[in-house]
PyMOL commands that place a pseudoatom at each C-alpha (Angstrom):
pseudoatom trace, name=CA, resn=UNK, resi=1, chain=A, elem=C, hetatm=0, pos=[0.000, 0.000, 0.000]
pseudoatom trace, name=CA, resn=UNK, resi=2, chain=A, elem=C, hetatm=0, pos=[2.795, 2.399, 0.064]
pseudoatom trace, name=CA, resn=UNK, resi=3, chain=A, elem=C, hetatm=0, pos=[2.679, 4.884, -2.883]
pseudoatom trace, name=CA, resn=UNK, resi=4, chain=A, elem=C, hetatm=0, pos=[2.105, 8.313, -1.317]
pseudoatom trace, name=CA, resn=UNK, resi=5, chain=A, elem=C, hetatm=0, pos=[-0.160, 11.094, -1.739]
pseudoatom trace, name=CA, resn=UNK, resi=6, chain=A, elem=C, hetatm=0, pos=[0.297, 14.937, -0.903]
pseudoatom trace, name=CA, resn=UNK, resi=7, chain=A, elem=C, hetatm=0, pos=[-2.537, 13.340, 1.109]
pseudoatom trace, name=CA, resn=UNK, resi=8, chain=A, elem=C, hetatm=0, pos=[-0.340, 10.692, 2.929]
pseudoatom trace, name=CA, resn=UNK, resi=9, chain=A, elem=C, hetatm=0, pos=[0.051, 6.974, 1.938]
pseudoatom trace, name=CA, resn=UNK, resi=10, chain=A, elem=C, hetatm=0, pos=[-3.035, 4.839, 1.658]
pseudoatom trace, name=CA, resn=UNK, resi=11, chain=A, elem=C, hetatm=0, pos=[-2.504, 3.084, 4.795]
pseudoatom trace, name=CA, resn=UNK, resi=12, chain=A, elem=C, hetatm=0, pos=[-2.546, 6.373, 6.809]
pseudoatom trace, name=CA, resn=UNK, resi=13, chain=A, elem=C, hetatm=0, pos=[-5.445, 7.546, 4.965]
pseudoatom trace, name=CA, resn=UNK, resi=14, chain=A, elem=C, hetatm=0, pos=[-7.638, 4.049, 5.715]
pseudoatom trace, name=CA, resn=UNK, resi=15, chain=A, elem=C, hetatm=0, pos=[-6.386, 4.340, 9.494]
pseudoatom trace, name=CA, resn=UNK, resi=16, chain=A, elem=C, hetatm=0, pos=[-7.282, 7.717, 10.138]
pseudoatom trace, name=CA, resn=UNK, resi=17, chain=A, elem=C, hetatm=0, pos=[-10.623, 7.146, 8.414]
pseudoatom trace, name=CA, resn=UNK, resi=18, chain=A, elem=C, hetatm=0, pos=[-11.519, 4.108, 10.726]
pseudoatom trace, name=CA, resn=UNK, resi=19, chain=A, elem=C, hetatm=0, pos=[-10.023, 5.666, 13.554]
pseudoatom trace, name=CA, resn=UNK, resi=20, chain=A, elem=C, hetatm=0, pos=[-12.205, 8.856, 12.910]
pseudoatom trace, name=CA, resn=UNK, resi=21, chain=A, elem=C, hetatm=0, pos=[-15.551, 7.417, 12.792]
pseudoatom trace, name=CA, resn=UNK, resi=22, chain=A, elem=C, hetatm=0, pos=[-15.289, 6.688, 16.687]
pseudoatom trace, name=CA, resn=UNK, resi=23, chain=A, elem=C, hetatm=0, pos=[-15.821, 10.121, 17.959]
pseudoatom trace, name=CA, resn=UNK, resi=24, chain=A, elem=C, hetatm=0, pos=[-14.698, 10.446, 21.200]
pseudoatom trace, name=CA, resn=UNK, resi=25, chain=A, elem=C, hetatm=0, pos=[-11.891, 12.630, 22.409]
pseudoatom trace, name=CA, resn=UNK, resi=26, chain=A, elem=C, hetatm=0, pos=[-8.551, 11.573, 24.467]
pseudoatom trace, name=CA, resn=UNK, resi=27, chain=A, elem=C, hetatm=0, pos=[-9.211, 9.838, 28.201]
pseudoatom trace, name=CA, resn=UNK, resi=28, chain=A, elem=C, hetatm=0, pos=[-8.589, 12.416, 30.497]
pseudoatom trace, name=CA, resn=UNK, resi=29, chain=A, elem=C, hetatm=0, pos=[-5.267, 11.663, 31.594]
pseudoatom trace, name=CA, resn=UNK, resi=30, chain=A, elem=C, hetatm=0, pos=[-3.975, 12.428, 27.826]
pseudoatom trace, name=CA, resn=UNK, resi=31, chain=A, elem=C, hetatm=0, pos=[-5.786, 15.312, 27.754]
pseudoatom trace, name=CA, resn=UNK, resi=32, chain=A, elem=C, hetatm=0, pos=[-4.157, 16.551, 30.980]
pseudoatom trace, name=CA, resn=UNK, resi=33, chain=A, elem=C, hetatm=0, pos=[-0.862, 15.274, 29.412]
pseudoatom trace, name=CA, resn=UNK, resi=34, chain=A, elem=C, hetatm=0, pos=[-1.278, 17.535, 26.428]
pseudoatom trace, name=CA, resn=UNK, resi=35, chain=A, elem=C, hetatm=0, pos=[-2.865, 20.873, 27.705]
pseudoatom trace, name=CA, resn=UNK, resi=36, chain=A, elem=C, hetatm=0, pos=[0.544, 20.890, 29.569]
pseudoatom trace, name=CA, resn=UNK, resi=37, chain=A, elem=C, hetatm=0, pos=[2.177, 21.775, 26.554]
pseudoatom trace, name=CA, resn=UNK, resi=38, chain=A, elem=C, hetatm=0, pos=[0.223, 24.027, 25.432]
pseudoatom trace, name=CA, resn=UNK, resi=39, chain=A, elem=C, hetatm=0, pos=[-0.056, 28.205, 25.931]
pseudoatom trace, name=CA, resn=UNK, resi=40, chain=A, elem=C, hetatm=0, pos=[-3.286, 29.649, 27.252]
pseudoatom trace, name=CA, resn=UNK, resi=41, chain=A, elem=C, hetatm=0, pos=[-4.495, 30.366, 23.135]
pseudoatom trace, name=CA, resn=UNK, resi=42, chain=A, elem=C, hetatm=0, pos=[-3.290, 27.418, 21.476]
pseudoatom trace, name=CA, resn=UNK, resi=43, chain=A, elem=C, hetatm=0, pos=[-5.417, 25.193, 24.090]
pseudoatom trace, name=CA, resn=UNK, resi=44, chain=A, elem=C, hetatm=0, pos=[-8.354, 27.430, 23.607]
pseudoatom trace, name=CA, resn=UNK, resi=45, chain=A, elem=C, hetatm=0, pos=[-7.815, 26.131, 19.779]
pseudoatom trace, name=CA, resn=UNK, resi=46, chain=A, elem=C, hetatm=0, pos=[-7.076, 22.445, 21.198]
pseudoatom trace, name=CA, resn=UNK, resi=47, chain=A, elem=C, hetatm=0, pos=[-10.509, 22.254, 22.723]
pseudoatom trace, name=CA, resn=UNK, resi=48, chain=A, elem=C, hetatm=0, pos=[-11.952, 23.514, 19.331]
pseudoatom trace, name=CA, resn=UNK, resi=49, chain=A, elem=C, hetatm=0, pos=[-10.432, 20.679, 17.842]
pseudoatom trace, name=CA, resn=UNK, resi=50, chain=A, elem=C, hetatm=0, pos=[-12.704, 17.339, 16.972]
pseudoatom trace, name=CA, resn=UNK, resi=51, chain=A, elem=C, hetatm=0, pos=[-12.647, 14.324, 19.419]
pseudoatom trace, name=CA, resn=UNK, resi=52, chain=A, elem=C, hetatm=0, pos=[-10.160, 12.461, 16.365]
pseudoatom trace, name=CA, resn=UNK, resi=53, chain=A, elem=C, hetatm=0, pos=[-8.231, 15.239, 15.235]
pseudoatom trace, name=CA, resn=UNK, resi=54, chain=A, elem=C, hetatm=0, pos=[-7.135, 15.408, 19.645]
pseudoatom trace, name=CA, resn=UNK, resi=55, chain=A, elem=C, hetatm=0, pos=[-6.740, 11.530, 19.987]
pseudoatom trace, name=CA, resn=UNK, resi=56, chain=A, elem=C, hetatm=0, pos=[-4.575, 11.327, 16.699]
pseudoatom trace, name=CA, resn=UNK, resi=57, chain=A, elem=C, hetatm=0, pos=[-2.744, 14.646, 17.711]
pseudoatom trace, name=CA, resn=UNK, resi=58, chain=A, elem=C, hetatm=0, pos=[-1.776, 12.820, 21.297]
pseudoatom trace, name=CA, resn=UNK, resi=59, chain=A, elem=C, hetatm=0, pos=[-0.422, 10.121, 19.072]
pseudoatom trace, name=CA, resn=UNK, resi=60, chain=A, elem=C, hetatm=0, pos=[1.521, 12.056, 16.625]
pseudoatom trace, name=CA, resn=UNK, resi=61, chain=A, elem=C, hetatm=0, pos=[3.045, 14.342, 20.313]
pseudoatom trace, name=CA, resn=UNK, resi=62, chain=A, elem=C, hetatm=0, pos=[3.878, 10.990, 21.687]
pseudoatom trace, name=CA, resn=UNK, resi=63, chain=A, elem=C, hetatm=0, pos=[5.683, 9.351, 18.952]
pseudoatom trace, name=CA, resn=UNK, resi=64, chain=A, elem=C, hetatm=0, pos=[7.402, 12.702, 18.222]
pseudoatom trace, name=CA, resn=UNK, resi=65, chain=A, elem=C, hetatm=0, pos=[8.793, 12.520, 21.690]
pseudoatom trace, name=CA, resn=UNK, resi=66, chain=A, elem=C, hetatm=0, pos=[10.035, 8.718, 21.507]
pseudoatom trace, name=CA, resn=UNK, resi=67, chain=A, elem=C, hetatm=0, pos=[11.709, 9.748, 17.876]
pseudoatom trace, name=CA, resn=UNK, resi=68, chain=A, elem=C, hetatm=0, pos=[13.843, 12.392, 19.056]
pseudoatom trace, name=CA, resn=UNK, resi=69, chain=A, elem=C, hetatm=0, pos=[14.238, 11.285, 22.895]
pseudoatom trace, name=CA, resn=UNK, resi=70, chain=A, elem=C, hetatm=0, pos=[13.440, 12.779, 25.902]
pseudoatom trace, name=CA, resn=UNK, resi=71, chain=A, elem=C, hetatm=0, pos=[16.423, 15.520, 26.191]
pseudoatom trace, name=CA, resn=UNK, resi=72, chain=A, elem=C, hetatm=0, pos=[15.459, 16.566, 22.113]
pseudoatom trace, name=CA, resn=UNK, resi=73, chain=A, elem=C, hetatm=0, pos=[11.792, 16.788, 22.370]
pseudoatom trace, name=CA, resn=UNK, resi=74, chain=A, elem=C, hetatm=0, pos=[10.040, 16.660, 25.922]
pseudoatom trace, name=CA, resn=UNK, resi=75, chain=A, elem=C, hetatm=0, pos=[11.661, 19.831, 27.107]
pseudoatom trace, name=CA, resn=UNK, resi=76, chain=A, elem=C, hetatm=0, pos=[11.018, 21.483, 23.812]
pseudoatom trace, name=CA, resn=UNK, resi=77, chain=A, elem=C, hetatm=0, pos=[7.570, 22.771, 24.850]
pseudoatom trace, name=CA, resn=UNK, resi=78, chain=A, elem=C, hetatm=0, pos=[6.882, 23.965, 20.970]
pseudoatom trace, name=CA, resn=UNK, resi=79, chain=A, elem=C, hetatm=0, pos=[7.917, 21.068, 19.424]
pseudoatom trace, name=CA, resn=UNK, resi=80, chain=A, elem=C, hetatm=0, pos=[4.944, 19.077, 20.876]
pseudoatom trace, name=CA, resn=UNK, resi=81, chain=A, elem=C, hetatm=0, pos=[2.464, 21.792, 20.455]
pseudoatom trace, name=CA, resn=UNK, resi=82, chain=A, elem=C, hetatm=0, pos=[3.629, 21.571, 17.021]
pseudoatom trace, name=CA, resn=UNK, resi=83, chain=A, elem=C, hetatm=0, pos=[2.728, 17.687, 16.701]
pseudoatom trace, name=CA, resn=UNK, resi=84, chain=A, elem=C, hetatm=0, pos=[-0.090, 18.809, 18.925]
pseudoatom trace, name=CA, resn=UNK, resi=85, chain=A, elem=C, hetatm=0, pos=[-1.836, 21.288, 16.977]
pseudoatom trace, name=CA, resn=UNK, resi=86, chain=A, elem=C, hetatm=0, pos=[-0.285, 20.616, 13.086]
pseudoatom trace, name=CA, resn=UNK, resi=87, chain=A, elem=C, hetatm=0, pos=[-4.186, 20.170, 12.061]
pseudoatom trace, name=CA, resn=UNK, resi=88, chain=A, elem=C, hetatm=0, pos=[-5.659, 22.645, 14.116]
pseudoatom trace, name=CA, resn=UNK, resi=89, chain=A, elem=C, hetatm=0, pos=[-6.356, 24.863, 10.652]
pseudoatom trace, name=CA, resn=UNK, resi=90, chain=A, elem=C, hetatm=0, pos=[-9.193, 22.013, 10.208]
pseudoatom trace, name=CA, resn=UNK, resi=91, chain=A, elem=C, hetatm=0, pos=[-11.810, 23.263, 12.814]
pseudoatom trace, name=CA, resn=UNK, resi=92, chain=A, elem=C, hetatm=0, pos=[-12.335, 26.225, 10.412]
pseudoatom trace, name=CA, resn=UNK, resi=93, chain=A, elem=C, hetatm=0, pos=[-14.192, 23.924, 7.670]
pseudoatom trace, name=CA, resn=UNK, resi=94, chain=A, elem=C, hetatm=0, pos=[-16.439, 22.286, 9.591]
pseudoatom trace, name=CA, resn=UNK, resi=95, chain=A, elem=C, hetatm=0, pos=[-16.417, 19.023, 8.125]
pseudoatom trace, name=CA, resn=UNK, resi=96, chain=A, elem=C, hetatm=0, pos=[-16.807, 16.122, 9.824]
pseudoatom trace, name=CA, resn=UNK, resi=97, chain=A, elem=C, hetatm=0, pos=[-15.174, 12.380, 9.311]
pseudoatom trace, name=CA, resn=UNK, resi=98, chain=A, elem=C, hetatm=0, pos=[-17.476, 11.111, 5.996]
pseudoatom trace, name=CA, resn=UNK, resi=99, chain=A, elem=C, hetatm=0, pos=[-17.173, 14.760, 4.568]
pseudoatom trace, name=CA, resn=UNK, resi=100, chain=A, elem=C, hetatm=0, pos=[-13.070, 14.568, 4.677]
pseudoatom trace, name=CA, resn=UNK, resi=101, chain=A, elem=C, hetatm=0, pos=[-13.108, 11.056, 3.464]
pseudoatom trace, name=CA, resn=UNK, resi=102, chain=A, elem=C, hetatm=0, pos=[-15.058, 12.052, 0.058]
pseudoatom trace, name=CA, resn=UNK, resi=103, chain=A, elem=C, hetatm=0, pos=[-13.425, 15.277, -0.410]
pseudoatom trace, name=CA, resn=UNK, resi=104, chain=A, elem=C, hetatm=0, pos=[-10.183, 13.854, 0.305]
pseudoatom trace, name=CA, resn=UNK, resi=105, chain=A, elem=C, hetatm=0, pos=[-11.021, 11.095, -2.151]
pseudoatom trace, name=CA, resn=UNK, resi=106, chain=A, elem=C, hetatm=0, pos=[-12.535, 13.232, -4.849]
pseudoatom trace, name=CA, resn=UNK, resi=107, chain=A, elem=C, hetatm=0, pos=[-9.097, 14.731, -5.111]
pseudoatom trace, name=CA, resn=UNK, resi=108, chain=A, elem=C, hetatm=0, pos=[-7.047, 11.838, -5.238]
pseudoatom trace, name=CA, resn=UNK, resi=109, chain=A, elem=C, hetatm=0, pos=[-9.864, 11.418, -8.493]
pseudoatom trace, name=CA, resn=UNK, resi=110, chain=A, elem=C, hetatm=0, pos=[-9.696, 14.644, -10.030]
pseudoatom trace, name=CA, resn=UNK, resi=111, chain=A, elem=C, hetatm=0, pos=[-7.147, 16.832, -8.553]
pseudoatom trace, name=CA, resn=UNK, resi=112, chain=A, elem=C, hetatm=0, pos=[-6.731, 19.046, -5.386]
pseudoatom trace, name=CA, resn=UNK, resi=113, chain=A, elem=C, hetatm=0, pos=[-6.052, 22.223, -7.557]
pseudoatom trace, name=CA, resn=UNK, resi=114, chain=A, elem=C, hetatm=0, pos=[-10.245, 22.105, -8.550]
pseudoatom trace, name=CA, resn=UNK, resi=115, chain=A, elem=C, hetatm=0, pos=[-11.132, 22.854, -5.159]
pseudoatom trace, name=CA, resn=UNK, resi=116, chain=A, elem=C, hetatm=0, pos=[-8.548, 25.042, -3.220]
pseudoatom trace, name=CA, resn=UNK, resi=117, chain=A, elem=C, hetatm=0, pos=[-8.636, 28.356, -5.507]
pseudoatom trace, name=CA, resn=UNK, resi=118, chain=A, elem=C, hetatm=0, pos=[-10.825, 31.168, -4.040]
pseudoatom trace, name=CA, resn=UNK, resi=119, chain=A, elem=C, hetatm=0, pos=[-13.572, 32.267, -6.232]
pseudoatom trace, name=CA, resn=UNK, resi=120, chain=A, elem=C, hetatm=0, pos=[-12.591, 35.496, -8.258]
pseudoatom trace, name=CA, resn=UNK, resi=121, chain=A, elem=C, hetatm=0, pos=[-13.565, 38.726, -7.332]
pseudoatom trace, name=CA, resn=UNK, resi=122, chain=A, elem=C, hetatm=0, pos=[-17.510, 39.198, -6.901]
pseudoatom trace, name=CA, resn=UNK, resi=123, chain=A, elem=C, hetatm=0, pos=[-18.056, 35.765, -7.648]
pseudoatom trace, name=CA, resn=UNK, resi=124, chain=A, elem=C, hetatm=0, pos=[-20.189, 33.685, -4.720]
pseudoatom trace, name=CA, resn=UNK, resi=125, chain=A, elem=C, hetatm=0, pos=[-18.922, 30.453, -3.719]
pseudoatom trace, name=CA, resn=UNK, resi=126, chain=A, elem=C, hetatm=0, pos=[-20.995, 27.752, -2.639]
pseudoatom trace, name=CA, resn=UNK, resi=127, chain=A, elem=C, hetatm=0, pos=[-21.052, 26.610, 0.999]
pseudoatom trace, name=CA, resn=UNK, resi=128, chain=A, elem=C, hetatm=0, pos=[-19.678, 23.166, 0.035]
pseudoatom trace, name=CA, resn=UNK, resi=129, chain=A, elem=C, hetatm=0, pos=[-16.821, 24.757, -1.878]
pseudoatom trace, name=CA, resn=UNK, resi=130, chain=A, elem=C, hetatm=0, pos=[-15.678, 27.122, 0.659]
pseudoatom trace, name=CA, resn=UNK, resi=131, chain=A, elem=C, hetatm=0, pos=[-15.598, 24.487, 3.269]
pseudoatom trace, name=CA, resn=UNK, resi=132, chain=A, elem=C, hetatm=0, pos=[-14.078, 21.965, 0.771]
pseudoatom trace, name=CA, resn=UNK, resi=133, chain=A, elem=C, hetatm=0, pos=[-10.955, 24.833, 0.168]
pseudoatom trace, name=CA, resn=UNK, resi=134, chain=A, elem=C, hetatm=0, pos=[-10.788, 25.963, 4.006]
pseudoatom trace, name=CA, resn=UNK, resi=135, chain=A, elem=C, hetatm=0, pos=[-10.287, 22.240, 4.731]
pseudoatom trace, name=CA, resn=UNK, resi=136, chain=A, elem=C, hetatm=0, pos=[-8.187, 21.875, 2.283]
pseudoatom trace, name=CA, resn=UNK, resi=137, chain=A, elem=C, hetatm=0, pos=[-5.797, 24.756, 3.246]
pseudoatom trace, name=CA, resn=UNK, resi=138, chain=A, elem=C, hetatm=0, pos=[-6.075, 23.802, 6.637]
pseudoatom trace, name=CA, resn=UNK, resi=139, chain=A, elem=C, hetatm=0, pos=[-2.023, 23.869, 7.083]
pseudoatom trace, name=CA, resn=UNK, resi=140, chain=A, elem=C, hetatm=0, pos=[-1.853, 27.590, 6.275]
pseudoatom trace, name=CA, resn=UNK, resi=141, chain=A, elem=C, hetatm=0, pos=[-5.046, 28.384, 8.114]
pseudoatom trace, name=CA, resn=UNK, resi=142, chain=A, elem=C, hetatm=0, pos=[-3.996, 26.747, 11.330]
pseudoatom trace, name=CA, resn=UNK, resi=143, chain=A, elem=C, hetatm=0, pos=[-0.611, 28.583, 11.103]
pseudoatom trace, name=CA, resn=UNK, resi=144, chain=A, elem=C, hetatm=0, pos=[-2.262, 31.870, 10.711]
pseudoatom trace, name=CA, resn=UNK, resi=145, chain=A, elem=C, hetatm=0, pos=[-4.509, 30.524, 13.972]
pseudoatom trace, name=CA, resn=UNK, resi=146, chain=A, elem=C, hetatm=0, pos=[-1.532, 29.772, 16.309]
pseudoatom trace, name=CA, resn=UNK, resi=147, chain=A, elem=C, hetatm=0, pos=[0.380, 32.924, 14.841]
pseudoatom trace, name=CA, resn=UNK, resi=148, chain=A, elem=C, hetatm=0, pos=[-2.404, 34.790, 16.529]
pseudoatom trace, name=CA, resn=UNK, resi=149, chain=A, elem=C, hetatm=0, pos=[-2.149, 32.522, 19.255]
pseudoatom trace, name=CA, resn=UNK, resi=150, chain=A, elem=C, hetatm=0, pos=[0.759, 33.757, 19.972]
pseudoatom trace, name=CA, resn=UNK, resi=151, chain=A, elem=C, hetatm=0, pos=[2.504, 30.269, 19.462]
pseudoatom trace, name=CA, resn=UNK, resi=152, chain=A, elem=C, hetatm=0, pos=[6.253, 30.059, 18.957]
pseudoatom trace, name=CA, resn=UNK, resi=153, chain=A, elem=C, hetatm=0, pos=[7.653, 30.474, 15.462]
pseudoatom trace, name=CA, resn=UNK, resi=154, chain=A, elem=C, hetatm=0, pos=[8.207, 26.694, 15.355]
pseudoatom trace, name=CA, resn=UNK, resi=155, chain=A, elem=C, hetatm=0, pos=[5.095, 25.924, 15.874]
pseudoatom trace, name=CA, resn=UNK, resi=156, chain=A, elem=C, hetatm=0, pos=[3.118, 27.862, 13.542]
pseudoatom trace, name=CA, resn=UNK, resi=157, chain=A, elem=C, hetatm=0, pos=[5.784, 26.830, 10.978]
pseudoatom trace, name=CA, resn=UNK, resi=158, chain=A, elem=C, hetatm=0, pos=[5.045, 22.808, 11.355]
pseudoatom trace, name=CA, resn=UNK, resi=159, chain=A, elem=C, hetatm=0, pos=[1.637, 23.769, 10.903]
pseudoatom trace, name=CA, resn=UNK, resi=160, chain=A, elem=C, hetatm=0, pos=[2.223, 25.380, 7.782]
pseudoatom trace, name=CA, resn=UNK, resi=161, chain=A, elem=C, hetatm=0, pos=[4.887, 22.885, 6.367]
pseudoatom trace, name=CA, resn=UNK, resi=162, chain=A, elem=C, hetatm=0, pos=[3.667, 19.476, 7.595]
pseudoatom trace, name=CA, resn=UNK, resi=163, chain=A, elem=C, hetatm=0, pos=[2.334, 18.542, 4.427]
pseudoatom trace, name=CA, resn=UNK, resi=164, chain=A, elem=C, hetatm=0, pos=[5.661, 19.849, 2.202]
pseudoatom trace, name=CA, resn=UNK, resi=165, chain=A, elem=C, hetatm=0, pos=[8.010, 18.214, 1.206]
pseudoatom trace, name=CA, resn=UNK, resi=166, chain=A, elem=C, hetatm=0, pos=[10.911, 18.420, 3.740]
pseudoatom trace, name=CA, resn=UNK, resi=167, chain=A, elem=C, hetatm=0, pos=[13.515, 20.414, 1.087]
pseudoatom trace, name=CA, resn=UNK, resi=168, chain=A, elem=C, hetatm=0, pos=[10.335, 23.131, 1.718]
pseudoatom trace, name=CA, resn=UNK, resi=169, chain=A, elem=C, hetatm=0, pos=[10.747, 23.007, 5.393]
pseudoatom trace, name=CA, resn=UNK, resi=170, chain=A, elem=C, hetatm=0, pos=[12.168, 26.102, 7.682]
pseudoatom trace, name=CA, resn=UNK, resi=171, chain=A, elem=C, hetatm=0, pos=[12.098, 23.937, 10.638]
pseudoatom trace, name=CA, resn=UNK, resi=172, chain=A, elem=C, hetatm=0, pos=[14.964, 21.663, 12.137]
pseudoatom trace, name=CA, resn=UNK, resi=173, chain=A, elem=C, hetatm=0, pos=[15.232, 18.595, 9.313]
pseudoatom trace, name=CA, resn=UNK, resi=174, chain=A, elem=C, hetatm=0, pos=[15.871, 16.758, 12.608]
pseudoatom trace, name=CA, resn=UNK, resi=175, chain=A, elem=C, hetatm=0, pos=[12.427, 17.937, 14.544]
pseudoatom trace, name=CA, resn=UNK, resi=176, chain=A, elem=C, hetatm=0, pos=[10.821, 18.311, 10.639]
pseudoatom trace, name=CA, resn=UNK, resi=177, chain=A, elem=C, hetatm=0, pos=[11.289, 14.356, 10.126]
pseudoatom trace, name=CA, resn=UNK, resi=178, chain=A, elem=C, hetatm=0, pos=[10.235, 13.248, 13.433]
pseudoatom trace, name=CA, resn=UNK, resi=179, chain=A, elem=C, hetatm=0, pos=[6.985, 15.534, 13.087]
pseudoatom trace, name=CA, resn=UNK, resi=180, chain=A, elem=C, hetatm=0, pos=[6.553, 13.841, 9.511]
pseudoatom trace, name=CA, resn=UNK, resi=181, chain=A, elem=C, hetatm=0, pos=[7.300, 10.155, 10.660]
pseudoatom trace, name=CA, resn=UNK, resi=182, chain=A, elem=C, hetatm=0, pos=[5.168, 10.336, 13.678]
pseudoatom trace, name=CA, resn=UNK, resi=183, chain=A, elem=C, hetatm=0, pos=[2.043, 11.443, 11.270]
pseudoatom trace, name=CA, resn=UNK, resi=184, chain=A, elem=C, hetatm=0, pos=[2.298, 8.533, 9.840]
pseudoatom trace, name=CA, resn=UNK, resi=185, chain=A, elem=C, hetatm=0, pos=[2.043, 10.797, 6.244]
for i in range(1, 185): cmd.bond("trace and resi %d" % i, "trace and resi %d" % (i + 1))
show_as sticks, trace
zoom trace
């Protein structure tokens, strides 16, 4: 299964799917666990943040941690809000786990170009569109959410870059392919 996608590979795409469609947030000790890492804005944008989007985040801050090791990572308080919050640009679509699945596989069908460009100028854009392109985009959205967060540089730049390839990263290639391996892209 391992030809990859800008969406990820098809394994990651089937396991967040079926992971997705049970909709409960992290227990409550994870949730502790993460809100520790986080600044008073970004975990008012955590708790906006589906019940999947958190449990898969807590995985993604986890493994990060056990790439790079305790002394790289668990002291680096932005490194896990990065792999805490690298898909927090999704809450601004709205859609929910069957909605991502068909948009996600309409453009592996016909191309993600169709629906991320903004209407032109005085032109109205259907409700399905818009949220199609703000989930889409949801990398640069969520950067511009934790830059006025007030989240650390490295932070809103995994956000932004987590779905680039890594000779398009400005973060550490070290931290950059820990974030990258740990969501399971």
């Amino acid at each position: 299964m391992g030809r990859v996608s800008e969406f990820g590979s098809p394994r990651h795409l089937v396991t967040r799917f079926l992971t997705a469609l049970w909709p409960g947030g992290p227990g409550a000790a994870d949730e502790a666990w993460a809100r520790r890492f986080l600044l008073p804005g970004e975990a008012d944008l955590w708790r906006k943040m589906s019940g999947p989007d958190r449990r898969h985040a807590i995985g993604v801050a986890r493994t990060t941690i056990s790439l790079l090791g305790e002394e790289g990572c668990e002291s680096s308080r932005e490194v896990v809000a990065g792999a805490l919050l690298h898909d927090v640009g999704k809450i601004e679509s709205g859609l929910g786990t069957v909605g991502r699945a068909v948009l996600t596989s309409l453009c592996l069908a016909v191309g993600r170009r169709r629906f991320t460009a903004a209407p032109a100028e005085g032109v109205s854009e259907a409700a399905w569109r818009r949220r199609a392109r703000l989930y889409l985009t949801h990398d640069q959205l969520g950067a511009g959410l934790l830059e006025r967060a007030g989240s650390h540089p490295l932070t809103v730049a995994w956000a932004a870059e987590h779905h680039r390839d890594p000779e398009h990263w400005t973060v550490d290639p070290r931290v950059g392919a820990a974030l990258k391996a740990a969501d399971d892209d």
